[in-house]
C-alpha positions as CSV (number, residue, x, y, z in Angstrom):
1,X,0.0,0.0,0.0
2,X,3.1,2.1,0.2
3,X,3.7,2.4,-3.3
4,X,0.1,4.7,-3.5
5,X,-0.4,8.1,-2.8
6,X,-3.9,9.6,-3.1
7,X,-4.7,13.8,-3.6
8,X,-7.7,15.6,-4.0
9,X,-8.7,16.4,-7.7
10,X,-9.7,20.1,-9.0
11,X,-12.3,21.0,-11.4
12,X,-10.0,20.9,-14.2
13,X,-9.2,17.9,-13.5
14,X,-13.2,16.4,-14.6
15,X,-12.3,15.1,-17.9
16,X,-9.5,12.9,-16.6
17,X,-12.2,11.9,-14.4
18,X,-14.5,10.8,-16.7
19,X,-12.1,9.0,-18.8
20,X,-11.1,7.2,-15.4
21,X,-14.9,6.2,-14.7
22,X,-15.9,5.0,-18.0
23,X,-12.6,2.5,-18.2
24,X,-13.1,1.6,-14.5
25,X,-17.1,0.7,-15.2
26,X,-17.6,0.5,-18.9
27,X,-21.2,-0.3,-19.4
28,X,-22.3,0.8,-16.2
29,X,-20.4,4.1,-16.5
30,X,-23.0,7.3,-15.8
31,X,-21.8,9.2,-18.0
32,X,-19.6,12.2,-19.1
33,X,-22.3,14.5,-17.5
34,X,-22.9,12.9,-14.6
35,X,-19.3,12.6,-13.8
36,X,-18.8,15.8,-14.2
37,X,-21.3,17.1,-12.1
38,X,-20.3,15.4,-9.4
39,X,-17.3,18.1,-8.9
40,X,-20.0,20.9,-8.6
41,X,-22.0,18.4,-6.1
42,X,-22.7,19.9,-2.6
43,X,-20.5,18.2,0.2
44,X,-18.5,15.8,-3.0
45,X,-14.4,15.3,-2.8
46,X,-12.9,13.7,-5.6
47,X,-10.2,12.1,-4.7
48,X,-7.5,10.2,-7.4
49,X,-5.3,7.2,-6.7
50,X,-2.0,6.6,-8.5
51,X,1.5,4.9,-8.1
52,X,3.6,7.3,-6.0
53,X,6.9,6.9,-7.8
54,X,5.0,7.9,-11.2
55,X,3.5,11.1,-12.5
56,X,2.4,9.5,-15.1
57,X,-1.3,10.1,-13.3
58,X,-4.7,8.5,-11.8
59,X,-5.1,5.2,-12.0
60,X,-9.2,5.6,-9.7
61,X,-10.7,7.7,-8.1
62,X,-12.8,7.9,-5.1
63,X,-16.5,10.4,-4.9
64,X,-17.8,10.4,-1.1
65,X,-19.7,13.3,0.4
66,X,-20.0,15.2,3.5
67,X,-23.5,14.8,4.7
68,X,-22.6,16.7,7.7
69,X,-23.0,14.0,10.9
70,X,-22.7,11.3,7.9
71,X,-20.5,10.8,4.9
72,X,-21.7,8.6,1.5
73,X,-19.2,7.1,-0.8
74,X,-20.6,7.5,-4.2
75,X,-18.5,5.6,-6.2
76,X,-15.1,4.1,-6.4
77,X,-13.3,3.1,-9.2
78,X,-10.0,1.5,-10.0
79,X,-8.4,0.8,-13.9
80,X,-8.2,-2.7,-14.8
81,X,-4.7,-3.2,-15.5
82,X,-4.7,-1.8,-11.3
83,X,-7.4,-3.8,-9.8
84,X,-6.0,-6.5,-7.1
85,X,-3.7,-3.9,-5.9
86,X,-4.2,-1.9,-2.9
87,X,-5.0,1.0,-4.8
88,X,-9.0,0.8,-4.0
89,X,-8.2,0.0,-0.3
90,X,-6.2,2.9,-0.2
91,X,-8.9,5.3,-2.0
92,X,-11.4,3.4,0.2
93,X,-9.1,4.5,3.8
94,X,-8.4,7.9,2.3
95,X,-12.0,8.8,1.7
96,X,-12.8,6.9,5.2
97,X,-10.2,9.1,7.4
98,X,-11.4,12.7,5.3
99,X,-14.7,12.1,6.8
100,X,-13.8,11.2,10.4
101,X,-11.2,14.2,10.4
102,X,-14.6,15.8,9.1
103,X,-16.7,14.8,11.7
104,X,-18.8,11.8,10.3
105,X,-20.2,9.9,12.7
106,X,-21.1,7.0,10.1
107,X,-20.6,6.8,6.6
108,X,-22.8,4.7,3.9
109,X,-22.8,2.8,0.2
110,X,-24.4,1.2,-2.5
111,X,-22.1,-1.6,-3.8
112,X,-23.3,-4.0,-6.5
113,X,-24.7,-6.8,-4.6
114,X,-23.1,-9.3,-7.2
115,X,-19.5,-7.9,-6.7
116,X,-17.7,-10.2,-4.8
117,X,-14.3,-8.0,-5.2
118,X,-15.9,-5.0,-3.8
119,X,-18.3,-6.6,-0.9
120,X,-15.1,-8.0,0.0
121,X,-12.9,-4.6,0.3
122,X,-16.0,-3.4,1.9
123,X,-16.1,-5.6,4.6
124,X,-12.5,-6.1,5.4
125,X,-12.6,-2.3,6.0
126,X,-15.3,-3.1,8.9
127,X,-18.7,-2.3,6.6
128,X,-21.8,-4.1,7.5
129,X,-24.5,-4.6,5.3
130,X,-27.4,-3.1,6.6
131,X,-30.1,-3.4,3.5
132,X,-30.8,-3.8,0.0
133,X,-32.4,-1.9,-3.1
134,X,-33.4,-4.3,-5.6
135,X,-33.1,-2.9,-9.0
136,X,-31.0,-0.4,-8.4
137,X,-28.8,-0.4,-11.3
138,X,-30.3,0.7,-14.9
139,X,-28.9,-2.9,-15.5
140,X,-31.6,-4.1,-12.9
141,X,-28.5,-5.4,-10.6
142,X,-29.4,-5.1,-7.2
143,X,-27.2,-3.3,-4.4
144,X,-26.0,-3.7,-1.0
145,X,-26.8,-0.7,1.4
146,X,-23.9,-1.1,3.8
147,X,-22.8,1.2,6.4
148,X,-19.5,1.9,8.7
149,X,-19.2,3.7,12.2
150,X,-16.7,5.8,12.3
């Protein structure tokens, strides 16, 4: 996990972002749009992921936002050729300690309930599933509601 180093992304940097999110998620990408409004979003960090040693750039990204008391992770996304890494449970810790440092009490996520790799990362950084929305991906893929005390 050493070899990562995670920072905050600007506005500028929204196209790089949704380059990032449509490699990361392909067919369940939301979209250019969507991505970018997420940097505009009330309360919404961005935060990229990529190897220390290179400047070569991101290789995921991390959306959570401040709800005040609570924090939500929106989305997380790691590059294939990254995956199996460390690099999402580093985003995942990053986004995790912002939101304690900011006061969070609890934080929240919707994680494709058919996503072994990510229920797993999930849950080995204490998450417990607390509910589900069935249907909740324009795919009709159900999610997991899971949620962490911070």
């Amino acid at each position: 996990m050493s070899d990562w180093r995670v920072w905050t992304a600007q506005v500028d940097d929204a196209d790089t972002l949704v380059a990032l999110e449509a490699l990361a998620f392909g067919g369940r990408s939301w979209g250019g749009d969507s991505v970018k409004a997420s940097f505009v979003a009330s309360g919404v960090t961005v935060l990229f992921g990529g190897l220390a040693k290179d400047s070569a750039g991101p290789l995921g990204f991390v959306l959570w936002r401040d709800l005040g008391e609570q924090a939500e992770i929106l989305t997380i996304g790691v590059v294939p050729d990254a995956r199996r890494s460390g690099l999402g449970e580093a985003l995942l810790e990053a986004a995790v300690q912002a939101a304690r440092n900011g006061g969070a009490e609890k934080m929240f996520l919707e994680v494709d309930a058919a996503n072994a790799a990510a229920l797993g990362l999930y849950m080995q950084a204490g998450f417990k599933t607390i509910g589900a929305r069935k249907k909740y991906y324009r795919d009709g893929g159900d999610a997991a509601v899971m949620a962490l005390d911070l």
